[in-house]
C-alpha positions as CSV (number, residue, x, y, z in Angstrom):
1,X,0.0,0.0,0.0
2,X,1.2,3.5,-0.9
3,X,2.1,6.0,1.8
4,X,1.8,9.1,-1.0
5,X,-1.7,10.6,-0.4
6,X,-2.1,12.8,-4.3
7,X,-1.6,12.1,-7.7
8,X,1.5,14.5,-7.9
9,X,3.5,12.4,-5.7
10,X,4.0,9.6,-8.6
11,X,5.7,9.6,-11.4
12,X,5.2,6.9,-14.7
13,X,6.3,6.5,-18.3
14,X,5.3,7.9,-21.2
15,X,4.3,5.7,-24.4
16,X,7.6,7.5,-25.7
17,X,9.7,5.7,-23.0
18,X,10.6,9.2,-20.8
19,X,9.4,8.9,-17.0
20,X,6.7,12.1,-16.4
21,X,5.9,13.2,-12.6
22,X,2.1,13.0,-12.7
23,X,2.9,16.9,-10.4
24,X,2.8,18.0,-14.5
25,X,-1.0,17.6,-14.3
26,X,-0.9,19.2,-10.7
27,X,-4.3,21.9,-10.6
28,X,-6.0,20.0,-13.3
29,X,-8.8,17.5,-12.9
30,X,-7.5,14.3,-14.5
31,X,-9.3,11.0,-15.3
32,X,-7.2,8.2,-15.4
33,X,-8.0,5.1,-17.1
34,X,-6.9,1.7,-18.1
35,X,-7.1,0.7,-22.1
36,X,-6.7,-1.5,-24.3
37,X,-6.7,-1.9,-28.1
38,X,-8.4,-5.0,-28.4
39,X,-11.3,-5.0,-25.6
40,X,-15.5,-4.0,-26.3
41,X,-14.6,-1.3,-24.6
42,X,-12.3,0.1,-26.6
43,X,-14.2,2.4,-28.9
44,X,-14.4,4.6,-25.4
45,X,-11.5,5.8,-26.8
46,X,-13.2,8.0,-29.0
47,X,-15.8,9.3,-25.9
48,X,-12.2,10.4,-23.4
49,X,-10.8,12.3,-26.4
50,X,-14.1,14.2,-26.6
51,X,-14.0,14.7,-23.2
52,X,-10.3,15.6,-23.4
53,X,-11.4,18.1,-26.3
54,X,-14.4,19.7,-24.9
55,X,-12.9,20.2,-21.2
56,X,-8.9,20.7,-22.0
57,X,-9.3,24.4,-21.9
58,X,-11.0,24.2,-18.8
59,X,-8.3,22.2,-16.8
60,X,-9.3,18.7,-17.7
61,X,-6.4,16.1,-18.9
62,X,-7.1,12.1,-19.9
63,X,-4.3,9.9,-18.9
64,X,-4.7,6.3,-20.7
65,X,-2.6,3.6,-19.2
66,X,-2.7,0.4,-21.5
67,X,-2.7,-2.5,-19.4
68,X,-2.6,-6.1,-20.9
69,X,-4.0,-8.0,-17.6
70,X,-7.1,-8.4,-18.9
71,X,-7.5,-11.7,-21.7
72,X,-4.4,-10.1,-23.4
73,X,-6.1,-7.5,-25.3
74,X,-3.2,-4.5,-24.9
75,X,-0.7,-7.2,-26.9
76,X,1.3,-4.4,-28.6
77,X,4.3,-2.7,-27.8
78,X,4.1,1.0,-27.3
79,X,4.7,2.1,-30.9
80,X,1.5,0.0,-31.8
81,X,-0.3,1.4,-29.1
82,X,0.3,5.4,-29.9
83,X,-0.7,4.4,-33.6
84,X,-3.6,2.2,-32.7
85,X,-5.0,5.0,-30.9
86,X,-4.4,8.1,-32.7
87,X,-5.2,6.2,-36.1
88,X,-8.5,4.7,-34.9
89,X,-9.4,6.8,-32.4
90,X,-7.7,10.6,-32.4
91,X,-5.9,10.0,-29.6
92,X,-4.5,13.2,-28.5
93,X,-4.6,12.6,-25.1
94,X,-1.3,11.4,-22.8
95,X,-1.0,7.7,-22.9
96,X,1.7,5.9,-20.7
97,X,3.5,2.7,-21.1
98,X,1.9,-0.6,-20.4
99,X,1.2,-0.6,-17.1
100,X,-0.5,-3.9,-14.8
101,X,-3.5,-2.3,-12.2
102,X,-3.7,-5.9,-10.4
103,X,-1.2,-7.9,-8.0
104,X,2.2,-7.8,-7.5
105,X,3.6,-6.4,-10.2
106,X,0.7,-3.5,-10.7
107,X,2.4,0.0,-11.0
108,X,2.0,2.4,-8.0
109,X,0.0,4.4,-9.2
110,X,-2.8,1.8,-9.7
111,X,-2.2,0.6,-5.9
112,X,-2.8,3.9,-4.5
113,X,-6.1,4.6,-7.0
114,X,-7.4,0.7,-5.5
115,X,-6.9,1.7,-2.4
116,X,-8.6,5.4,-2.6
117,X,-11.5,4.6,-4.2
118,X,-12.0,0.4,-3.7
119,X,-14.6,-0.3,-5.8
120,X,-17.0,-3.1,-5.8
121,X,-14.1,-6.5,-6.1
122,X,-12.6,-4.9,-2.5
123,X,-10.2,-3.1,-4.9
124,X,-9.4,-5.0,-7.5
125,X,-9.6,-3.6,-11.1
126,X,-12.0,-5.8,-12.9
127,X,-11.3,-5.0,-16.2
128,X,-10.1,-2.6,-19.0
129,X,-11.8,1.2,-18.8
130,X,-12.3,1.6,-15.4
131,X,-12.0,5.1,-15.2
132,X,-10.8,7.4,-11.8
133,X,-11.4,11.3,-11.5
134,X,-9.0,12.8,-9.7
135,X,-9.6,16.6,-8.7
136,X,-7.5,19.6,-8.6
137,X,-6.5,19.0,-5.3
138,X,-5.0,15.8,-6.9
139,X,-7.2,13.7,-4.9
140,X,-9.6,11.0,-6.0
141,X,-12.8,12.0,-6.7
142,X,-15.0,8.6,-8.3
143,X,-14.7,5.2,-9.9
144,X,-16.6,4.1,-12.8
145,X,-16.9,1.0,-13.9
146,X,-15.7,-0.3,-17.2
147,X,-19.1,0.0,-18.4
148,X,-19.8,3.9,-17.5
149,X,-19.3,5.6,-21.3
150,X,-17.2,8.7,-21.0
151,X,-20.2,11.0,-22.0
152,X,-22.0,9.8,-18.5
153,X,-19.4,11.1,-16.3
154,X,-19.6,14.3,-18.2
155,X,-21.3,16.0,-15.4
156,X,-18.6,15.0,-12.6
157,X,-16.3,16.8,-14.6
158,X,-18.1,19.6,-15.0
159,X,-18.3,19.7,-10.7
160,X,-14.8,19.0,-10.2
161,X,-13.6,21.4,-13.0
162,X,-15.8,24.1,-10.9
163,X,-14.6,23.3,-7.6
């Protein structure tokens, strides 16, 4: 379990391969989320970069963290991933390296996000698209299931960018 208690105290790595202190989104309301390109979920994409569009200016920023835990569906390296995502999807959002959310091995990040906000498996992330809003104060917000489209959570954004 982590001891830091905001986003800003982690850092993670870009798609690009150069580690980013999350503090560079420090002020804005960020939703995190876990993708990848091969899931039903996946044409969410399209849904965070609208959100990523329509609130960017107001202090919103999308952070996608590919994560191949789930039935393999993120099987790509990170070069596949970036194209996958801007090709198909626009993606102009930041999108990290492949990252795991579960177990052992899941990257710090991810424990400190189960452990904020622990969802309905006692923290466990259940599959690909579950989706954390994190406030200004870089503290989390809500979870949404994998099933919650992008547009529906609209409205807590709108809140936290207001707050």
């Amino acid at each position: 379990m982590s001891t830091k208690s905001t986003l800003s105290d982690f850092t993670a790595t870009r798609l690009d391969g150069h580690d980013e202190p999350l503090a560079t989104y420090a002020g804005k309301v960020v939703l995190v989320v876990n993708t990848a390109s091969q899931c039903g979920f996946t044409p969410q994409l399209e849904g965070l970069e609208e959100l990523y569009r329509t609130y960017g200016d107001q202090g919103l920023v999308v952070l996608g963290f590919p994560c191949n835990q789930f039935n393999g569906q993120e099987p790509g390296d990170a070069d596949e991933i970036g194209s996958f995502c801007q090709r198909n999807y626009g993606v102009t959002f930041p999108m990290f390296a492949k990252v795991e959310v579960n177990g052992p091995g899941a990257h710090p990040v991810y424990d400190w996000l189960r452990h904020e906000k622990s969802g309905l498996l006692g923290g466990k992330i259940k599959w690909n698209f579950t989706k954390f809003l994190v406030g200004r104060d870089g503290r989390v917000i809500d979870r949404y299931a994998p099933t919650t489209k992008p547009a529906k959570i609209a409205g807590d954004i709108e809140k936290a960018l207001a707050g």
